[in-house]
KEVO-907647 format. One record per residue (C-alpha): residue in one letter; x, y, z. Coordinates in steps of 0.1 Angstrom, whole numbers, padded with zeros to 4 digits, always signed. Example, Ala and Ser with C-alpha at 12.3 -4.5 7.8 and 13.67 -1.06 7.14 Angstrom:
BEGIN
a+0123-0045+0078s+0137-0011+0071
//
This chain:
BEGIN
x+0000+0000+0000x+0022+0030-0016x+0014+0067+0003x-0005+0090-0026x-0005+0127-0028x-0039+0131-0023x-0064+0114-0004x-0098+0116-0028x-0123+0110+0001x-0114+0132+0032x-0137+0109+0061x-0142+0114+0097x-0140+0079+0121x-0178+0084+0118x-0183+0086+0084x-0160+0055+0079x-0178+0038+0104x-0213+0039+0084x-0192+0032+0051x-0177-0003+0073x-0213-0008+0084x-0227-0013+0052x-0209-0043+0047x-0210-0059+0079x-0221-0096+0079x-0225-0100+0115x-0253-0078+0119x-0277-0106+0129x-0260-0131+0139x-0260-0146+0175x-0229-0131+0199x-0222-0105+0176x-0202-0085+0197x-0177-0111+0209x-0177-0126+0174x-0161-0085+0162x-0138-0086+0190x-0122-0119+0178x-0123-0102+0146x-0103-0077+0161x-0076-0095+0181x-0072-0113+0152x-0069-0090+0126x-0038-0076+0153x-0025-0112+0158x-0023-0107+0110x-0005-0079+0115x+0021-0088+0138x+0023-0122+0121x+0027-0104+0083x+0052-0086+0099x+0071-0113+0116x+0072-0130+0076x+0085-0100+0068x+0118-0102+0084x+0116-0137+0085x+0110-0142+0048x+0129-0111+0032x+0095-0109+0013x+0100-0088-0014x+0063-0071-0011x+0068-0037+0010x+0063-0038+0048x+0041-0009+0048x+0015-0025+0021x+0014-0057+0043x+0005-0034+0075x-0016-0011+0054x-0043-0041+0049x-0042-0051+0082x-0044-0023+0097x-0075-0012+0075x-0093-0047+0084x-0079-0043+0123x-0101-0006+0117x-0132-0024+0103x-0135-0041+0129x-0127-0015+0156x-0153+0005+0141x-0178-0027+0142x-0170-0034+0180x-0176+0001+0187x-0209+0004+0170x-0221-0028+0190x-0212-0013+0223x-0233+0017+0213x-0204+0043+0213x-0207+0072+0190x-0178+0074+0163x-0173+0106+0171x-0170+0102+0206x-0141+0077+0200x-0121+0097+0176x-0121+0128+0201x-0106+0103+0229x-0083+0090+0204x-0070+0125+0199x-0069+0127+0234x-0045+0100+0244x-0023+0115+0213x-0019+0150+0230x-0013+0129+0262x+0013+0108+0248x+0033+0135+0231x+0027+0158+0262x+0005+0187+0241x-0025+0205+0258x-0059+0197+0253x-0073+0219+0226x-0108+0206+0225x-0122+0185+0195x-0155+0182+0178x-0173+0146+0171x-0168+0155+0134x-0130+0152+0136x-0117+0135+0107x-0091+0112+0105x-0067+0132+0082x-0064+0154+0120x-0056+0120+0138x-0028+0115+0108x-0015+0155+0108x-0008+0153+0148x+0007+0119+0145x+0028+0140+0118x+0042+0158+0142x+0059+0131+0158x+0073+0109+0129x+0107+0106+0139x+0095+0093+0174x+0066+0073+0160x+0092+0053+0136x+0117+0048+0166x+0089+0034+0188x+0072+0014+0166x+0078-0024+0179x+0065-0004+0219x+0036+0010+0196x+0029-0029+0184x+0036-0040+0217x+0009-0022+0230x-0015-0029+0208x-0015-0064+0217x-0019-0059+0250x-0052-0035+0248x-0061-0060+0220x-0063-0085+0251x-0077-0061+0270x-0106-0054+0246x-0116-0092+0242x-0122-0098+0278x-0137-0061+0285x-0169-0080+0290x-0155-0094+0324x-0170-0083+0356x-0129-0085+0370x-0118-0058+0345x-0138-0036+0360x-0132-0042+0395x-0094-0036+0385x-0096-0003+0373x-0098-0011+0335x-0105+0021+0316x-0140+0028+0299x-0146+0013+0270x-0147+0048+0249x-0114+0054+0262x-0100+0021+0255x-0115+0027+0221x-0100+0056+0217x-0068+0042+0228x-0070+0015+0202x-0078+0038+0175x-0049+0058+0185x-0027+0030+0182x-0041+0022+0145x-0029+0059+0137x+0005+0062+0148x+0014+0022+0136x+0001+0036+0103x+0024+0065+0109x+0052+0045+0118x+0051+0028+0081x+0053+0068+0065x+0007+0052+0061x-0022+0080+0067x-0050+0063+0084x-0074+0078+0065x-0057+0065+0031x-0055+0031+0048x-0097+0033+0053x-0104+0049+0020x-0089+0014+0006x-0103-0007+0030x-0135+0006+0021x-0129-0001-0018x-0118-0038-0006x-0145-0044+0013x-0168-0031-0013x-0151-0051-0044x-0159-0085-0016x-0190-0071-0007x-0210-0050-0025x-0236-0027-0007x-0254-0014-0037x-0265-0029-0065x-0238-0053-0083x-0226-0041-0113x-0206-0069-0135x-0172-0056-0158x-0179-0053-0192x-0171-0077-0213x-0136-0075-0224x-0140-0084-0260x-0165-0063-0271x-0148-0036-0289x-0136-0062-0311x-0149-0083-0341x-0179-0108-0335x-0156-0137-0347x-0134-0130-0321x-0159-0127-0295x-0169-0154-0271x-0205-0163-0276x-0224-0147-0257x-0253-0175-0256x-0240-0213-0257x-0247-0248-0249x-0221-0272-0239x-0226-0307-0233x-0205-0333-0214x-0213-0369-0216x-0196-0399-0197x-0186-0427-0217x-0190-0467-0203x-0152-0460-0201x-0155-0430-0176x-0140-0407-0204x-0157-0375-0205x-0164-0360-0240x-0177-0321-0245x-0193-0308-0274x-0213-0282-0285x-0233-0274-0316x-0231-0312-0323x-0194-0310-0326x-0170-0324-0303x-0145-0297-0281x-0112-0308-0271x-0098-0337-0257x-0119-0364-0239x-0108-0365-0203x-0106-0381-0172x-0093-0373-0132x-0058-0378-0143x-0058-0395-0109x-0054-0420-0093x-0081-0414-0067x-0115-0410-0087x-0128-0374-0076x-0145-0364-0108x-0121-0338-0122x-0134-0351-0154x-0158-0326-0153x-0138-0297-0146x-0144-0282-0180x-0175-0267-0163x-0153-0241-0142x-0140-0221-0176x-0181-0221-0185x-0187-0206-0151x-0157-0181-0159x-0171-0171-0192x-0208-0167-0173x-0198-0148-0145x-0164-0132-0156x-0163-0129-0191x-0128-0145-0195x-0115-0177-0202x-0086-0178-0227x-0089-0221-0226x-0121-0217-0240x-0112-0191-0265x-0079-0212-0272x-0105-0243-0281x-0132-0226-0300x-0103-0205-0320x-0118-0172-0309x-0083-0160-0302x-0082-0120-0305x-0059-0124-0335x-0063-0088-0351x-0044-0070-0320x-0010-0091-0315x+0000-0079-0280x-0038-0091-0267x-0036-0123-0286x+0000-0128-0271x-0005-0120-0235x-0046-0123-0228x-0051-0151-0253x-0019-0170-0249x-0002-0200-0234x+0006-0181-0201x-0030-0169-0195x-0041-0205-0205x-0017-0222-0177x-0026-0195-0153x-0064-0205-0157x-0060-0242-0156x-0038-0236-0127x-0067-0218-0106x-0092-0241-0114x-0070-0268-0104x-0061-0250-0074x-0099-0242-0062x-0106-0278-0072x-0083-0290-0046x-0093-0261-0021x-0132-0277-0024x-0127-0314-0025x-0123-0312+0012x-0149-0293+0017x-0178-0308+0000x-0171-0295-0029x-0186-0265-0016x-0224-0270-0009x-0230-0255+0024x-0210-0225+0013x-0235-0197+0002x-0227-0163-0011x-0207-0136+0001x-0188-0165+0030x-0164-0180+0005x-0127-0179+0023x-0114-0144+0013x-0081-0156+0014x-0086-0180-0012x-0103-0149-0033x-0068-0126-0026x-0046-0159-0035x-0070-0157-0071x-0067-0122-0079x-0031-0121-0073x-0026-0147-0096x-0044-0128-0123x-0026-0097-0119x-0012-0079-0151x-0046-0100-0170x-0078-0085-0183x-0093-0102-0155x-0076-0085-0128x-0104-0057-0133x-0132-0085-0122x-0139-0081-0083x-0140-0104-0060x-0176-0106-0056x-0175-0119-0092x-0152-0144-0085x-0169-0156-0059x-0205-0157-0083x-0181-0177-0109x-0163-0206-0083x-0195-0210-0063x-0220-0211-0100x-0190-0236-0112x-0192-0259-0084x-0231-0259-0081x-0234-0274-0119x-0204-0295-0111x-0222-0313-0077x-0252-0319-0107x-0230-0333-0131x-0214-0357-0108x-0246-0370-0094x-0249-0410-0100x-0282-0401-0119x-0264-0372-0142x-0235-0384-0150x-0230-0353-0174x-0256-0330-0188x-0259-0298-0208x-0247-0270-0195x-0262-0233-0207x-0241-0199-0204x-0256-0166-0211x-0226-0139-0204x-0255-0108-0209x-0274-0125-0181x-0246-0136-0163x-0260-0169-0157x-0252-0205-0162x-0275-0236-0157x-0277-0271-0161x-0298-0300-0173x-0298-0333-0172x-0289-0354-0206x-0326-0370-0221x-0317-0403-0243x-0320-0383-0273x-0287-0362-0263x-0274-0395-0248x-0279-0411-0285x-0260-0380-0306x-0232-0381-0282x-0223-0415-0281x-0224-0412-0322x-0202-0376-0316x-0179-0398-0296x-0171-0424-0318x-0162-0405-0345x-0145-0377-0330x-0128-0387-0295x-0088-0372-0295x-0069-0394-0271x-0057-0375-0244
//
């Protein structure tokens, strides 16, 4: 997370906090409150392990983007802990400007509920030099009131003296600010783009899908925008795909030696196309390659993106086998980090611009046709994909599909 110039949305702590409301899952959902404070303590416990990688690794990403996202998340959650213990925003961030001027031994000049972050970041400022020298104390301490926050609910806190929970609030969210500082980060740049995150995972308003990326190009190099596919299972469990009557690509199989019905994986690029509007394997086997701009058909079009795209759906596959091949998960709870592992594998692609909501629609629509496919009564099926609708659906194989595709088969299987 690089430090702009400018900061496009100046935000107080309250008007962040109801931004981060809007996508808060754990609105209505039994213990809430202690739920956020894990949240919380964990997000802390991310940071200091990122950090700890850091050093360890020599990771070549910057130290101050891995703190920028945990810190952000570490304030989504502070803000959501603080709304659930019925503290006004503004309240906080005036007690986290407080324990500033106390820490850096400046006079009280009074503070309104509308104070904005950007004044949180300008007096931590001030203080750089020091900030930077004291960071691991500045981490150190935010541990400890981390621990001090997740059993705050304890009668024995109280009869020791613990402070209010505004001020320890306040506290916290002083801590966020001068860490941030400490990495050369503004806190309100470091909520601006959690905000965006959170919104590209999940979307408050109305979802609005990427535009296609091939349609400023010619229709033959377009991928259809309304298809069939259909996958049929041989006696001898070889899976053969065709569409318009004529057979696509090679028959396959798991390629395993335990049977877990990768065969059917050809699915996952359809749900791609549906829900993303990408899939260079499918372009690569209906010859839709965007031929007339070089560099695209090169680098969007070519071998690498086609490896790269294999290489996630294998990947997810893997990811899902263990877990039911995901069909308890339902929408908007699929494990963000395996969305972040995704899009950082697309990066420098076309599809980089898809958000992770999208990905999410894709992987989960993928795997729901794929549970049908597999079922000991399918055993294959049509598959339709509309990429205006961005939607994909299946159907089960009636005998007269059954009879054209064993006929497809025999004349036009490639071994594999």
């Amino acid at each position: 997370m690089s430090k702009p110039t400018t900061v496009i949305n100046q935000l107080t702590f309250t008007g962040y906090a109801e931004k981060a409301s809007r996508t808060d899952r754990f609105a209505h959902t039994a213990d809430s409150l202690r739920n956020l404070k894990f949240g919380f303590f964990g997000e802390v416990g991310g940071l200091l392990s990122a950090l700890k990688k850091f050093s360890r690794d020599s990771l070549q990403e910057s130290e101050a983007q891995l703190a920028g996202e945990e810190l952000g998340d570490a304030l989504w959650y502070l803000a959501a802990v603080a709304r659930r213990l019925g503290l006004q925003s503004g309240a906080v961030a005036m007690a986290a400007m407080r324990e500033m001027r106390t820490r850096f031994n400046e006079a009280d000049a009074g503070a309104h509920d509308a104070l904005e972050l950007r004044q949180l970041d300008a007096m931590a400022a001030l203080h750089c030099q020091r900030i930077k020298r004291d960071r691991q104390i500045l981490l150190s301490e935010l541990a400890l009131h981390s621990g001090v926050l997740l059993s705050s609910g304890e009668s024995v806190q109280h009869e020791l003296g613990a402070p209010s929970d505004e001020q320890l609030m306040g506290k916290l969210l002083a801590l966020l600010v001068l860490i941030a500082a400490s990495y050369e980060l503004d806190l309100e740049q470091v909520a601006n783009q959690n905000l965006e995150k959170n919104e590209r995972r999940w979307p408050s308003s109305t979802r609005v899908y990427t535009a296609h990326f091939d349609d400023a190009y010619p229709g033959y190099e377009q991928l259809p925008r309304r298809f069939e596919f259909k996958f049929l299972e041989r006696d001898s469990g070889h899976v053969v795909q065709s569409m318009n009557e004529v057979c696509i690509g090679d028959r396959l199989t798991d390629n395993n030696t335990e049977a877990d019905d990768y065969r059917f994986h050809d699915v996952f690029h359809l749900a791609y196309v549906a829900h993303l509007g990408w899939s260079p394997v499918l372009r690569a086997l209906l010859k839709l390659k965007r031929k007339s701009n070089t560099t695209v058909d090169e680098t969007q079009d070519g071998a690498r993106a086609m490896i790269i795209e294999e290489g996630i759906a294998t990947w997810i596959f893997n990811h899902a086998k263990h877990r039911d091949f995901y069909a308890d998960i339902k929408d908007g709870t699929l494990d963000y980090s395996l969305l972040k592992q995704v899009q950082s594998m697309v990066e420098g692609y076309e599809v980089e611009h898809c958000p992770a909501w999208q990905w999410e629609s894709a992987i989960l629509e993928g795997f729901r046709i794929f549970r049908e496919m597999r079922k000991p009564e399918h055993r294959g099926g049509v598959v339709s994909v509309d990429m205006d609708e961005h939607r994909i659906e299946f159907h089960p194989l009636d005998k007269q599909h059954e009879r054209q595709g064993l006929r497809q088969a025999a004349g036009g299987d490639q071994s594999s």
